[in-house]
C-alpha positions in Angstrom: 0.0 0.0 0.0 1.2 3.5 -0.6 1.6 5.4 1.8 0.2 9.1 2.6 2.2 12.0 1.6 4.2 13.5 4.8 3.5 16.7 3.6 0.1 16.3 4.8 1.0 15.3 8.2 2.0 19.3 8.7 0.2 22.0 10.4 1.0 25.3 11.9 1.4 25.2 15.9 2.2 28.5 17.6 4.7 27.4 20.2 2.9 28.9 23.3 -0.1 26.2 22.7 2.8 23.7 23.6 1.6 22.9 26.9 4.4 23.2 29.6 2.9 21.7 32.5 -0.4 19.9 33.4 -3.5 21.3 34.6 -4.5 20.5 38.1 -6.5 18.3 38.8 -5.9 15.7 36.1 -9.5 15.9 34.2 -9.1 19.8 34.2 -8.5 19.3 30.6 -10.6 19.9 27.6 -11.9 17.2 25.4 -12.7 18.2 21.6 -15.7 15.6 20.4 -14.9 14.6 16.7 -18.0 12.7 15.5 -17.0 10.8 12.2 -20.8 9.9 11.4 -22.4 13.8 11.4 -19.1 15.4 10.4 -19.1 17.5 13.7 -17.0 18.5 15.9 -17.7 20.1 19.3 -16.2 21.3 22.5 -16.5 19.4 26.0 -14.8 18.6 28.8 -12.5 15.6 29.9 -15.3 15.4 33.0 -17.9 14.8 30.3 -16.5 11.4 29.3 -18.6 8.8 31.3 -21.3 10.7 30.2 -20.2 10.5 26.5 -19.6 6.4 26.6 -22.7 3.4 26.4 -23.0 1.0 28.4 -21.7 -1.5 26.1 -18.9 -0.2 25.6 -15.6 -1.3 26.7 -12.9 1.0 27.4 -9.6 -0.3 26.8 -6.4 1.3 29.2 -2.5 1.3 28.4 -1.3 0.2 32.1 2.6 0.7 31.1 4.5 2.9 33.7 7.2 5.4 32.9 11.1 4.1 33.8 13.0 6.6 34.8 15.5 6.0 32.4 17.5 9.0 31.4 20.8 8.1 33.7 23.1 11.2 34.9 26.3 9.9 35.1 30.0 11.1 34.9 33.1 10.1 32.5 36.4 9.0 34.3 37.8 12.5 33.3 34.8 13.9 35.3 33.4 15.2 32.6 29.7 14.5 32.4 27.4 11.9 30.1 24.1 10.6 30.1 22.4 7.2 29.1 18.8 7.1 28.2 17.8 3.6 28.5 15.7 1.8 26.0 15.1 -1.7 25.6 16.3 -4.7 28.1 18.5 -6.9 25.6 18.7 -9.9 28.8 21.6 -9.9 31.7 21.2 -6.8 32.3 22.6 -5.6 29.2 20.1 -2.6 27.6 20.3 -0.5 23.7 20.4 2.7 25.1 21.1 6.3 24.0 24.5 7.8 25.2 26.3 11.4 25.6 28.4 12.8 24.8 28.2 10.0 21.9 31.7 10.8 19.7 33.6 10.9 23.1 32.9 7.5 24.5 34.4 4.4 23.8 34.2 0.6 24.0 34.6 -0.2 27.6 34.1 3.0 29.0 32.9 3.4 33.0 30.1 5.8 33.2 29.3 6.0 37.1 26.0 7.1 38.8 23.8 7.2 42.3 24.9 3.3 43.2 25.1 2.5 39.4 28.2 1.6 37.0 27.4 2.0 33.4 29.5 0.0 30.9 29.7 0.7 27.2 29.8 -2.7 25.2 29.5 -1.2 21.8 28.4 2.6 20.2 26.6 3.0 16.6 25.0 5.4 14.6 23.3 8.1 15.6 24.1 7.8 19.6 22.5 4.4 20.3 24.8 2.0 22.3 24.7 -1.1 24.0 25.3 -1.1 27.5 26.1 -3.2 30.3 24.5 -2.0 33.8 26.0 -2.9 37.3 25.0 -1.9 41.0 25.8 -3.8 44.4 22.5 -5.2 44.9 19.0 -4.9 42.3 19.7 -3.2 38.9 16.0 -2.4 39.0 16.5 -0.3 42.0 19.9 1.3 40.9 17.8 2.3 38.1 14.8 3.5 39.7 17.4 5.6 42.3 20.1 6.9 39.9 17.5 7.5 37.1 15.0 10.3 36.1 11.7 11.2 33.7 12.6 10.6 30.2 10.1 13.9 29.3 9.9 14.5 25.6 11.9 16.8 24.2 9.6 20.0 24.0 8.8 19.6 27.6 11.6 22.4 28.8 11.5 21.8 32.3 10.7 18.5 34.5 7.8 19.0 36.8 8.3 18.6 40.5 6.2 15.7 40.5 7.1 13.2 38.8 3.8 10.9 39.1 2.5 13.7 37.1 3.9 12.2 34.2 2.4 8.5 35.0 -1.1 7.5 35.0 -3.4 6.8 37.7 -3.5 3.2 36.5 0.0 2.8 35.9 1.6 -0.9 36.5 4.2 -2.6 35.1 7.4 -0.6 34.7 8.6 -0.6 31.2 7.8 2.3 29.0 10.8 5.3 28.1 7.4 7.9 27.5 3.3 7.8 29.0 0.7 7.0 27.3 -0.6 10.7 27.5 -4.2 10.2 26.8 -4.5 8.5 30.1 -3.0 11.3 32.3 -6.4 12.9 32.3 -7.7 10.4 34.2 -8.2 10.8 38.5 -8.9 7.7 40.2 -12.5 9.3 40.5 -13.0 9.9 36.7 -11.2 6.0 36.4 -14.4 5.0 38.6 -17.2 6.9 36.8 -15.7 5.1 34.1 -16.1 1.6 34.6 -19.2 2.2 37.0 -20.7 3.1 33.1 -19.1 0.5 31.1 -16.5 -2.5 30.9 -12.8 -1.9 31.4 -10.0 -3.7 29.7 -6.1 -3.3 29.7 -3.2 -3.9 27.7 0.8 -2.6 28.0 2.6 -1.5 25.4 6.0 -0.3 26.5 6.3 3.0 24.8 9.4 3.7 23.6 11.0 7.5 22.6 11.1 6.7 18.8 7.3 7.9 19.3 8.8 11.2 18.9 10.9 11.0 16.3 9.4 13.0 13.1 8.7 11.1 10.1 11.8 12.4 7.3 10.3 10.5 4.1 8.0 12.0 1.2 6.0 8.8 1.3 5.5 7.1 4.8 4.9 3.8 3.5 9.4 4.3 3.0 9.1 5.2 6.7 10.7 2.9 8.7 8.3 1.8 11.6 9.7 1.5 15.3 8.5 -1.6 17.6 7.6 -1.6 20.8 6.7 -3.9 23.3 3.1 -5.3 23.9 1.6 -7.9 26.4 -2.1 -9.0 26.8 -3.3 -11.2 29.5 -5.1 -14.0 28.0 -8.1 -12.8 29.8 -8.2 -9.9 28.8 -7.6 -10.7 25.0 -10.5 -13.0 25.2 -12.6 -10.1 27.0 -11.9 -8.0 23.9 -12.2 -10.4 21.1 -15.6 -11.1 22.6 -16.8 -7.3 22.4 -15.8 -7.0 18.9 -17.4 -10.0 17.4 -20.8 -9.1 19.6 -20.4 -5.8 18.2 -19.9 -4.0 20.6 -17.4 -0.5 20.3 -14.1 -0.6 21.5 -12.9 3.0 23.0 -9.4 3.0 23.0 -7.4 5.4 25.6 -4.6 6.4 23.7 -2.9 5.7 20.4 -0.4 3.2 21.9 -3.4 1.3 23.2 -5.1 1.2 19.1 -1.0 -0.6 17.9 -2.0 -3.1 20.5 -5.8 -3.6 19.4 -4.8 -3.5 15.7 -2.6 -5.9 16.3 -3.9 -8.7 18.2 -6.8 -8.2 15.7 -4.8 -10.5 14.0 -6.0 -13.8 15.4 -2.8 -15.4 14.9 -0.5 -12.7 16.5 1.0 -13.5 19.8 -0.4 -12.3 22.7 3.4 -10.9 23.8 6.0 -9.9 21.6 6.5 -6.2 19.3 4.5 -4.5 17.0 6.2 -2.3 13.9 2.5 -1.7 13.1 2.1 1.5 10.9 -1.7 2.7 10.8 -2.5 5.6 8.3 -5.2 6.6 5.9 -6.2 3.1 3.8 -5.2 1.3 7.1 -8.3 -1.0 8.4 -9.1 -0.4 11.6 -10.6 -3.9 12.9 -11.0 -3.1 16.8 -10.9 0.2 17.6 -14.7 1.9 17.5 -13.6 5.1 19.3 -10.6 6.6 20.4 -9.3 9.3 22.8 -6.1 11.1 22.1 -3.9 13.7 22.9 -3.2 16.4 20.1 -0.1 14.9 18.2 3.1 16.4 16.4 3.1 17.1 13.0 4.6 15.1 10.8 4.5 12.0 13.5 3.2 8.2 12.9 0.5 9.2 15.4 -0.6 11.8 13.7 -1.0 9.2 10.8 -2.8 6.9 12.9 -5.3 9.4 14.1 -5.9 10.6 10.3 -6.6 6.7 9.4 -9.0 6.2 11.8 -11.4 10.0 11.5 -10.1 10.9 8.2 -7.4 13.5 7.2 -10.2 16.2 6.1 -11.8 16.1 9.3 -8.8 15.9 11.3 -7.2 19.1 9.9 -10.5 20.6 10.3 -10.1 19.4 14.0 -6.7 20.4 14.2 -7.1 24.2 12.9 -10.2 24.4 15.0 -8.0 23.7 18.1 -5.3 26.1 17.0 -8.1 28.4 16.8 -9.9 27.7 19.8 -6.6 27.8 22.0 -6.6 24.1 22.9 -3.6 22.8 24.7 -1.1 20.6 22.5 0.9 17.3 22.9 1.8 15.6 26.4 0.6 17.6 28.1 -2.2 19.1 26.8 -5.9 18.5 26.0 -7.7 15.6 24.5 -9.9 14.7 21.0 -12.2 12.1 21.6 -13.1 9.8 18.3 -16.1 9.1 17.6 
């Protein structure tokens, strides 16, 4: 299949609607209604959510949690570097991201807060293998030594760094949140499946999320994969609501790449998905979707367009701009209909 021109993954953004910070509390947010049946699209609140799902539904959660994985440490000169962890290879060994990349070397000592960082090998573009070592739990040297991985137009960390987890947040894993669910309070979370069923899924979401899409035609774009588990239960929960016909709301983009692709009876129920969704894509699970506003030029972006339709989601888009909506991480919320 051909894929969509990347030109029409841009839009303008003045900077300032980059949101900086979260609102407090959580569902202070705004929530944009996009309905794909009438064409309409209309202003709300992330409070107005239960309201907005039926009680058939079944509302399906990304319960990753955030590692703090970016890793201050300093070079045996003294001089300092940094390793952004990304993906447990086994032994403790991890592909990471290093700095200062040109000035480090096979074998190189990087020390932390009760941490040792080895470098086994550096390639392109500042990834590296490492090799990790602590007196005691790696897992806890990390969690100790390590901070928030925010994305990269977040300037400044916030001083709590639950804010940038969700509610529901279990299994540590991912390198960035699954953003649509930071709107949720464990209040909302309540209202929620007091009104309908709720079902979850992990996909550990990785940094290459961010990385901006640098080919005329995305179907040359190559695809990053991540991580996904689903409990059998829970898989058999969800197959069941989409052959009774009942919709499928999924909270966030990262949890549609787990719905699209277990939709695939004879995909694993662990393992990675390179799944790229975009206009043309079938969408075999997900009935409804609510999402952050995305980056231009971004796979998510893509995803978002395959599933409402790139008319209506520029129309969407320039309507935010417009209507002074907050963008990206964390910012306000589109909900799919």
């Amino acid at each position: 299949m051909r894929g969509m021109r990347v030109v029409d993954l841009d839009y303008d953004l003045p900077e300032e609607l980059i949101a900086q910070a979260p609102l407090e509390p959580r569902d202070a947010s705004r929530l944009m209604i996009v309905d794909r049946a009438s064409r309409t699209i209309a202003d709300a609140a992330f409070t107005d959510l239960p309201a907005l799902l039926a009680p058939d539904d079944l509302v399906v959660l990304n319960t990753t949690r955030v590692r703090p994985a970016r890793v201050p440490l300093r070079r045996a000169t003294g001089g300092a570097a940094e390793v952004l962890l990304l993906d447990p290879l086994g032994e403790d060994r991890w592909e990471a991201l290093v700095r200062p990349a040109r000035k480090l070397r096979r074998g190189d000592l990087l020390e932390g807060d009760g941490l040792t960082i080895e470098v086994v090998a550096v390639h392109d573009a500042g990834r590296a293998e490492v090799l990790l070592h602590a007196e005691g739990s790696v897992d806890a040297a990390i969690e100790r030594a390590g901070v928030m991985p925010l994305p990269p137009y977040i300037r400044e960390a916030h001083a709590d760094p639950e804010r940038y987890q969700t509610v529901y947040a279990d299994v540590v894993g991912s390198a960035a949140a699954p953003t649509a669910g930071l709107h949720f309070t464990p209040q909302l979370l309540a209202a929620v499946r007091a009104r309908c069923g709720v079902a979850e899924v992990e996909l550990q979401v990785g940094v290459d999320t961010f990385r901006p899409v640098v080919v005329d035609d995305l179907a040359a774009h190559e695809m990053h994969s991540e991580r996904y588990v689903v409990e059998a239960g829970e898989r058999a929960r969800i197959a069941a609501a989409v052959t009774a016909g009942r919709r499928i709301v999924a909270i966030g983009t990262t949890t549609v790449r787990v719905l699209e692709t277990i939709a695939d009876a004879s995909a694993p129920s662990s393992g990675r998905t390179s799944i790229l969704l975009q206009p043309g894509s079938a969408f075999r699970s997900t009935g409804a979707l609510v999402t952050n506003f995305h980056l231009p030029r971004s796979t998510l972006l893509a995803l978002v367009m395959g599933l409402a339709g790139e008319s209506l989601v520029r129309e969407a888009y320039a309507l935010a701009v417009q209507r002074r909506y907050r963008f990206y991480s964390f910012g306000d919320a589109m909900l799919i209909l």
